[in-house]
N, C-alpha and C positions, 0 to 999 in steps of 0.2 A: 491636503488629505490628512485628517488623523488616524493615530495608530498605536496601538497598546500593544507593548509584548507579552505573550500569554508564555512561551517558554523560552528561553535563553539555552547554550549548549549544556553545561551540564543538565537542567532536567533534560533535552533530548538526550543524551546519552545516558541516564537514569529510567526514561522510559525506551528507552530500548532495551537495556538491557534487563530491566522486567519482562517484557514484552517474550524477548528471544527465552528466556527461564522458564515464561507460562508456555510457550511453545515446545519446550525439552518435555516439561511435565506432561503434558498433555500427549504427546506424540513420542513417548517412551518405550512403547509396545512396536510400532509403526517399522516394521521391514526398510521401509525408502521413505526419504523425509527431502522434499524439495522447496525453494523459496523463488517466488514469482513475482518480480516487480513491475507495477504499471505504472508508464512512460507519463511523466515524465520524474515526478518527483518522487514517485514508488520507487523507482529505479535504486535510487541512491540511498533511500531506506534500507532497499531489499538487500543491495549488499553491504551495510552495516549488520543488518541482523545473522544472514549467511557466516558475515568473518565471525559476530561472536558466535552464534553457536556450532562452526566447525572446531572452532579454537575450544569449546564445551565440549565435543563429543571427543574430538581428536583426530578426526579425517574428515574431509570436503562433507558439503551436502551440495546436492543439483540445485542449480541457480538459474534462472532463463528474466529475461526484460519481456513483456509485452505491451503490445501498442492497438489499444483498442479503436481506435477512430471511425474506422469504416462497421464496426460492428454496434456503436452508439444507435438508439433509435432518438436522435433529438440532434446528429451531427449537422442536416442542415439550417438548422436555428444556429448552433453556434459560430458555422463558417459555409461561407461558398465552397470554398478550398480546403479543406481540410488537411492539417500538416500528417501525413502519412511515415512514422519514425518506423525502425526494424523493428520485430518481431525475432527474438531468437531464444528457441525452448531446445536446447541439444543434451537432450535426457527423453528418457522415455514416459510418458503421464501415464500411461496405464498404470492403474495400482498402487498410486505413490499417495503419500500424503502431502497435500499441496498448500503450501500459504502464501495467498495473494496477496501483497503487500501496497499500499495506496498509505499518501502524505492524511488526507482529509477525505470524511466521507462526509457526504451530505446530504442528496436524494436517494441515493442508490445504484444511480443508471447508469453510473462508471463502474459499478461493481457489477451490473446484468450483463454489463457487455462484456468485461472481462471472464466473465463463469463462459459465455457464448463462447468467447474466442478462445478458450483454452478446450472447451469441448470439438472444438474444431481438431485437436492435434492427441485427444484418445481421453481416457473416459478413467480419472481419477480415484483412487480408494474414497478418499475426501477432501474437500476443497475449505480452506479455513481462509480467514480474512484479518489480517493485522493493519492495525490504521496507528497512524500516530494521533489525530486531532479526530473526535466524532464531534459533528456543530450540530447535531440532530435535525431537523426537518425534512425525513424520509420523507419520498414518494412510493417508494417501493420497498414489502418487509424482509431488508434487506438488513441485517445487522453485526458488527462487527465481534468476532471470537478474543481478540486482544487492541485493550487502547490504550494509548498513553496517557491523553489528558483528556475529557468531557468539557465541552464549550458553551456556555449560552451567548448567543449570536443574534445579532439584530437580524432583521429580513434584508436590509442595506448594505448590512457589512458581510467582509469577506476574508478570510481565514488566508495568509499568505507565508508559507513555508519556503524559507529563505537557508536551502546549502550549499553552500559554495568554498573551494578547496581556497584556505589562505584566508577566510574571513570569518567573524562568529555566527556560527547559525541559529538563526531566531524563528520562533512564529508569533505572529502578528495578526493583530487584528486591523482590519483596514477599513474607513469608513469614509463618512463628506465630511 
């Protein structure tokens, strides 16, 4: 298998921390400011962005993991079984300004399920979407409020965000 690296740790910690900036500016006015990561590699975006922009404002912002799988309309294409992770949002959604956090977008329809699943638990001020990698080929006009890097991507290849605690985190491009 080949494979390009498209970012190395410092740019991810370069676009992140753009990223969490354009979110300060943007959500400056915003009463409740929360950071919502989807599972699996949202997650660990979501709280890198969270520590910097607590450490920006100077006290916590609401953090919660979500795990879309059952609310996907395409889950039984991609599994029998689908790996079922926690959901845990312990803040209140009403009212807040919410940013959903995902590694790579690509169709969109990890993104419809997440708006789904977070409507499920109360009915947000607004809902913004921070991506690290957009490889464009929507299905749905779904598109992201803050990105790191813009990708052109074969239809073959696949965009693999690699972080892990003790090794350097890369994103890669992966192909035949």
């Amino acid at each position: 298998m080949n494979q390009r690296i498209l970012m190395r740790q410092d740019e991810i910690d370069l676009a992140l921390r753009r990223i969490a900036l354009q979110i300060l500016e943007k959500n400056h006015q915003a009463p409740r400011l929360a950071v919502v990561g989807i599972h699996t590699c949202g997650v660990f975006l979501a709280r890198r962005l969270r520590d910097i922009i607590s450490r920006d404002l100077r006290h916590p912002v609401d953090y919660g993991d979500l795990d879309i799988n059952l609310y996907r309309d395409d889950w039984s294409l991609v599994s029998q079984n689908p790996v079922v992770r926690t959901t845990d949002i312990p803040f209140e959604v009403n009212d807040s300004a919410l940013v959903l956090v995902d590694d790579v977008i690509f169709t969109g329809r990890t993104i419809r399920a997440a708006m789904d699943a977070i409507m499920d638990f109360g009915r947000p001020r607004a809902v913004q979407l921070a991506v690290l990698v957009d490889r464009g080929g929507r299905e749905l006009p779904i598109q992201p409020d803050y990105t790191g890097l813009c990708a052109t991507v074969l239809p073959h290849e696949r965009i693999a965000v690699r972080l892990a605690a003790g090794d350097e985190n890369l994103v890669v491009i992966e192909g035949e």
